[in-house]
N, C-alpha and C positions, 0 to 999 in steps of 0.2 A: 891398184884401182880401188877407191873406198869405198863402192857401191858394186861389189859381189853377191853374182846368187851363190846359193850352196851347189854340191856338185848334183844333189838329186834335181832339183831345180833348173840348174842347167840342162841338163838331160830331158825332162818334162815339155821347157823351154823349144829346145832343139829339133825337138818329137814334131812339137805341135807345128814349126816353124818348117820341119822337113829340110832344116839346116843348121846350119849354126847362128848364131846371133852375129850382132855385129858390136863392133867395141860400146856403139850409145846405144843401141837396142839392148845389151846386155844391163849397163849403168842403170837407164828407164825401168826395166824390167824389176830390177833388184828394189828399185826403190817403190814401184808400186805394190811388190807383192811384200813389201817388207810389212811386219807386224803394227807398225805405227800408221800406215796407211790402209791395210786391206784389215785391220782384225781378220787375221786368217786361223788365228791358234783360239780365240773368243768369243767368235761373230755365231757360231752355234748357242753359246749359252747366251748372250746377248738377247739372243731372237727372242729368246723363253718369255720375256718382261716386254717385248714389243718394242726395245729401244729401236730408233731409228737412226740408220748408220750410212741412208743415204746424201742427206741433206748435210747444209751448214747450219743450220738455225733452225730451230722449230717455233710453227707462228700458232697463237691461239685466239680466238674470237674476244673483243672485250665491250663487241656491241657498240654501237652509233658509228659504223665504220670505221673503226682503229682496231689492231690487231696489235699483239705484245707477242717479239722475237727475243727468245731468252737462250742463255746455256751455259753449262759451265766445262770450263774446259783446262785442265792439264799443260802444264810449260816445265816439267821436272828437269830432266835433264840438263836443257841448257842454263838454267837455273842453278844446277848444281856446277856446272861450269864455269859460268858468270853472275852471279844474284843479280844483280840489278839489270842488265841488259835481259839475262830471260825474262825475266819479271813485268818488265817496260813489253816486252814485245808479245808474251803469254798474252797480254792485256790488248795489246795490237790488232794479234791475231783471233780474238774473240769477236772484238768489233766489225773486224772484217767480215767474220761468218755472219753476224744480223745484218752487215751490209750487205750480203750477198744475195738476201730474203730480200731487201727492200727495205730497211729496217733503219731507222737516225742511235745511234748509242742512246743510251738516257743515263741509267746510271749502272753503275758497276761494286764487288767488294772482291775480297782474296781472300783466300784459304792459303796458312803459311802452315807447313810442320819441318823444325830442326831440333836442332839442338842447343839447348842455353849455351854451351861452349865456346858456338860458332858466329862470326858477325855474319852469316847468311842470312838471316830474318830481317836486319834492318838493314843488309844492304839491299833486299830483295824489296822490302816493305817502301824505300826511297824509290824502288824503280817503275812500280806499279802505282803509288801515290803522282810520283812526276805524270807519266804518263797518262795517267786522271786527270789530272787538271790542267794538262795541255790541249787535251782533244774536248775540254766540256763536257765531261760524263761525272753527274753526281755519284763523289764515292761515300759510300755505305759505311765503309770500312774493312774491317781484317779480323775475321776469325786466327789466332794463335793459337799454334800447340805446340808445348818442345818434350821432347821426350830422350832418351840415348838413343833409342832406336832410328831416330834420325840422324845422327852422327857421320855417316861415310856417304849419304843422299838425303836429299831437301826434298819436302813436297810443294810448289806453288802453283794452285789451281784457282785461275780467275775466271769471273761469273760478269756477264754483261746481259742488261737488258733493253730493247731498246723497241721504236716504236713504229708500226707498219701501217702505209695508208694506202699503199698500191703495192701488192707483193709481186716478189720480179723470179724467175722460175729460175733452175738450174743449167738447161740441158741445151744444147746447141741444136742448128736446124740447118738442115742442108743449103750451101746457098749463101749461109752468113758468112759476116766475116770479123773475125776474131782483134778484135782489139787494145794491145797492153797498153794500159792505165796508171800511171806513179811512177814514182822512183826509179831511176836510172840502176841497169843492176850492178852488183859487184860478186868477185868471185868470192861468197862467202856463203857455206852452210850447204856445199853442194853434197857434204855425206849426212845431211842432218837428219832426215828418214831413218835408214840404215842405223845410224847411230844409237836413236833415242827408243830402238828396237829392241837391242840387246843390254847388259849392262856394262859399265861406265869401268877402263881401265884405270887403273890408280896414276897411270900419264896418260892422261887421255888430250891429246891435241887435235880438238875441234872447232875452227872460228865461228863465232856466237856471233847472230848476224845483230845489229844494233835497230835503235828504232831512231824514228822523228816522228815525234804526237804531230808538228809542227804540219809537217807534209801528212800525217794522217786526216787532219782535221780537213784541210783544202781537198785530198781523194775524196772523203765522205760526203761534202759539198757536192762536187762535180757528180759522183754518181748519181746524188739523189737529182738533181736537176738533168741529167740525162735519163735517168727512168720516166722521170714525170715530165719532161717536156720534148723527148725526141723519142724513147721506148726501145727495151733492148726482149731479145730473145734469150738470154739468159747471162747469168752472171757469175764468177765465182774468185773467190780473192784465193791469192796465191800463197801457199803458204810449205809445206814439207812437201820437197822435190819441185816444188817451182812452178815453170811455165811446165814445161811436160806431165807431171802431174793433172794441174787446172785441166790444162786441154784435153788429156787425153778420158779425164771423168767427166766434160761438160759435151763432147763427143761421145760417147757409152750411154751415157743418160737421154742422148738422141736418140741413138740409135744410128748415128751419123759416122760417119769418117773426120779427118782434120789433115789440113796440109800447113806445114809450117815453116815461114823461109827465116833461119834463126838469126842470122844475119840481121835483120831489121828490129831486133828488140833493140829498143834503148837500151846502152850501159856506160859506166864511166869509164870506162879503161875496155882495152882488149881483151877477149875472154873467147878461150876455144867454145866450140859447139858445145859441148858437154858441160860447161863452166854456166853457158846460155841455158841450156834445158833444164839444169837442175836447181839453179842457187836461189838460195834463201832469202835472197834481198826482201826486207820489208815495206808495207804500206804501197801493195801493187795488187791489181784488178784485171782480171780479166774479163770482156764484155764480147757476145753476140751478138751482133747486130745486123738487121739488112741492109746491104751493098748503098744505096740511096740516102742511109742515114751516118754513111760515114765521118762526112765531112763536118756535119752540124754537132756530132760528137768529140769530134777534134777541138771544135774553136771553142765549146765548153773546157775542154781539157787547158788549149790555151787561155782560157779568160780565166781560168784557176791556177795558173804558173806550174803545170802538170807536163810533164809528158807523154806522149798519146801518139801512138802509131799500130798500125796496121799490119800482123806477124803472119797471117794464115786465115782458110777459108775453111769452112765445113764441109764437105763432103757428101752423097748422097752414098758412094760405096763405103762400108764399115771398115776405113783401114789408115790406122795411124803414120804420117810419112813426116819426119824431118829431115828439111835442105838446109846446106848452106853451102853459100853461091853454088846455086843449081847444081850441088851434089847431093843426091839422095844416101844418105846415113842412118837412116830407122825406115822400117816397112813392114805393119805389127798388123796383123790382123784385130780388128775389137768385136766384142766385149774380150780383153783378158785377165779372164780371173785368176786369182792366185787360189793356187793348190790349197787343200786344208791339212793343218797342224795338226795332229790329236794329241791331248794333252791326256797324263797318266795322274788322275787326280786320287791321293795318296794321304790321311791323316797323318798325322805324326802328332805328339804328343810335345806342346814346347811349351814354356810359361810366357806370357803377355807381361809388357814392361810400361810400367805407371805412365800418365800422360798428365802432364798438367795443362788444362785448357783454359784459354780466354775466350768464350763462346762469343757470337755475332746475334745481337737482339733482333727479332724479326721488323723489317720498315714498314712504310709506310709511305707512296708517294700521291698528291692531288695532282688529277688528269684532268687539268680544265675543259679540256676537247669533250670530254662525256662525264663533267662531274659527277667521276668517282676517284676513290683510290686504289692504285695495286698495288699488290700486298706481294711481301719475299720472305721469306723465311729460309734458313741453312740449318741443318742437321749434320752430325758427323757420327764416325764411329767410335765408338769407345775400345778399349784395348780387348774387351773381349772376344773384337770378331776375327782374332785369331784361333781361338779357340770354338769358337760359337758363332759362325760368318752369318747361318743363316737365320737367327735368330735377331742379332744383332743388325743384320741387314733391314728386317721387317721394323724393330723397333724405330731406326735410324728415320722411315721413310715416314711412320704414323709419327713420329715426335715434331716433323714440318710439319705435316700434313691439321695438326690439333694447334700446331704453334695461329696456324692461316685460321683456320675454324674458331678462334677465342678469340681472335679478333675482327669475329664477325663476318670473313671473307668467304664468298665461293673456292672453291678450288679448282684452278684448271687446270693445270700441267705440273710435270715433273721436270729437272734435268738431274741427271746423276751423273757424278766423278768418282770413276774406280782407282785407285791408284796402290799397285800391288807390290810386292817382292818378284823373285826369281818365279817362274814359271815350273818350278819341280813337282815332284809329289804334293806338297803339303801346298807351296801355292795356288797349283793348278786344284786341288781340291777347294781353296776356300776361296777362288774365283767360282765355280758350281754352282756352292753354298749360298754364295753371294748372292747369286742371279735368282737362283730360287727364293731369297727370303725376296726379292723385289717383285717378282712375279706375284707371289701370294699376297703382298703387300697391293698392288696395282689392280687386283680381282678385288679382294676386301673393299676397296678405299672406290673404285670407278675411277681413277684417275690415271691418265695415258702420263708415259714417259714422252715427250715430243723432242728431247735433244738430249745429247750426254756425250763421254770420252770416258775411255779406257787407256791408263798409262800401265804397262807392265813391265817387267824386269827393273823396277827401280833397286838397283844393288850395284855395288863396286866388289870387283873381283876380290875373291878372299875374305869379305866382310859379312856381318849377317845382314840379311836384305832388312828393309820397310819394314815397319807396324801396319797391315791391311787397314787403309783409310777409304773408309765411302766418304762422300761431299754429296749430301742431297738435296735438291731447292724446291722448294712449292710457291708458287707463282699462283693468284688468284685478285678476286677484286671485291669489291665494297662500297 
């Protein structure tokens, strides 16, 4: 099974359960406590800086009633698996998260680090371009950096930002009923949690789920005309570990329960229970809605060539249950949290390897809605924050932060992309370092982080991991 806990985990698991799991309650489980979902090994030095690790998008005020939903977010892995399809769908899954705020895409860029060697940059650089300009999102462009240290793992971290006029909450409410949104699923990407946790075997057989800008561009439509003309209780796009995932965080955030008959999700082909709970399929929505507004949410679905049905209800008792045909196969009590990681953070003394970079100049976009402009800027790290994480971290954040300020702008928000090596000694040390230079950075400066991603263990077995790269954005207006 590809979605194993460890045996202590199981065990913790078992305790809590006061039995054993069951074959998809153990798969569910493994996937949400996995490191790509829960930062469970992170989430303590995280906290330090104030990042915010509940939401999908952080929204900021920009005055005369529009708000700006930004963030950048991490697709290494399957990147390194497929370049262009992770790539296309890094960019996907970005969108998704400001849609989840409420948010229309606006414009988006990419952060690429490889190796001159490898045609991963411009197959990755075609997949994230297409994808741009299939769904209408002004691209920026692409920060490049190649270095050897990227040779045996890619970094490609996409940045989307886009625009809010009615913001739409997270968290489900007893009573609702839960509605899948997109693309019919297929059995693809159901270990991709799991996977993009640990690092990456030198035969690593994992299918990369694909994308369609085509069908993303019509979900984006439908939702925003279902926020603003029928109204959801919360929303969240589907993205590592699937429908069980969405549901079971947009129930927690209630405070609610979820019932889910698995059976009824769309998909193209036959797909056991677990195939349904977990997989990847792209440019898919999950919405709350109250019972009375179900139907008017459908025929939007239908007047957008969407499919839209009806998988499960909210709950008023806090307890996660998936059927299919009325067999009950998960029965989870919620909130559950995953256990905490400690990391044994450890110097080590290694040399930093040249980077040659193509920087990204900070934009500039006119918001006729409130003639002004907002302003982006990206910052990266340079090779010393291997050596010097938390120095280089601080510098990383004032070098956006001055980029916004010369050009006249307020500052409102941050988003940061951490993207590390192996989790050892020395990584888990200059993960620490990291956080600390952002926190002292974020005190100095008065500026909140409102959204970010942390990718860790980017390394292939046997190989030496990633060059530590921060991706920082400052977001302000003028």
């Amino acid at each position: 099974m590809p979605n194993t806990l460890s045996p202590e985990d199981l065990q913790t698991l078992s305790t809590h359960l006061k039995r054993p799991p069951s074959a998809l309650e153990h798969a569910l489980v493994a996937t949400l406590w996995s490191e790509h979902c829960s930062y469970r090994s992170s989430k303590a030095h995280l906290k330090a800086f104030g990042a915010d690790l509940e939401n999908s998008g952080g929204v900021v005020d920009l005055g005369g009633g529009l708000g700006a939903a930004f963030k950048i977010e991490s697709h290494n892995h399957p990147s390194f698996l497929n370049p262009y399809a992770g790539a296309a769908t890094g960019l996907g899954g970005v969108q998704r998260d400001l849609l989840s705020v409420g948010a229309r895409p606006l414009a988006c860029f990419a952060l690429l680090r490889s190796s001159q060697s490898t045609p991963h940059h411009q197959e990755a650089l075609a997949g994230f371009n297409d994808y741009a300009k299939h769904t209408r999102t002004q691209n920026l462009g692409c920060e490049s950096g190649f270095s050897d240290g990227f040779t045996h793992n890619v970094l490609v971290n996409a940045f989307c930002v886009g625009l809010v006029v009615q913001q739409v909450g997270a968290s489900a409410r007893a009573g609702g009923v839960f509605v899948l949104l997109g693309r019919a699923a297929e059995s693809v990407g159901v270990d991709g949690a799991c996977m993009s946790s640990v690092a990456l075997q030198k035969e690593q057989h994992t299918s990369v789920p694909s994308g369609d800008p085509h069908l993303q561009t019509r979900l984006i439509d439908a939702c925003l005309e279902i926020y603003s003309q029928i109204g959801v209780l919360g929303a969240q796009d589907l993205g590592a570990g699937g429908l069980g995932v969405a549901c079971v965080e947009m129930a927690a955030r209630g405070c609610v329960g979820a019932i889910l008959e698995l059976e009824k999700a769309p998909s193209v082909q036959d797909l056991d229970p677990l195939e349904i709970l977990l997989n990847e399929t792209q440019e898919r929505m999950l919405l709350c809605l109250e019972p009375q507004k179900l139907e008017q949410a459908l025929q939007v679905a239908q007047k957008h060539g969407l499919e839209a049905r009806a998988v499960g209800v909210a709950t008023k008792e806090p307890t996660f249950k998936a059927l299919y045909k009325a067999q009950e196969l998960a029965n989870l009590p919620l909130p559950l949290k995953a256990p905490h990681t400690d990391l044994s953070p450890k110097q080590e003394s290694l040399s930093p390897l040249p980077l040659e970079l193509n920087a990204l100049p900070p934009a500039k976009i006119w918001l006729p809605q409130i003639q002004k402009h907002l302003c982006i800027s990206l910052a990266s790290s340079s090779p010393k924050a291997l050596q010097e994480p938390k120095e280089d971290s601080k510098a990383t954040c004032f070098r956006a932060y001055q980029e916004l300020k010369n050009m006249g702008a307020k500052v409102l928000g941050f988003s940061d992309g951490i993207n590390l090596g192996a989790m050892d000694g020395h990584g888990a040390w200059v993960l620490q370092q990291m956080c600390l230079g952002l926190k002292e950075a974020r005190y100095a400066l008065g500026v909140p982080f409102v959204s970010g991603n942390v990718s860790l263990n980017n390394a292939t077995a046997n190989t030496p991991p990633i060059p530590p790269t921060l991706a920082l954005v400052a977001v302000g207006i003028t």
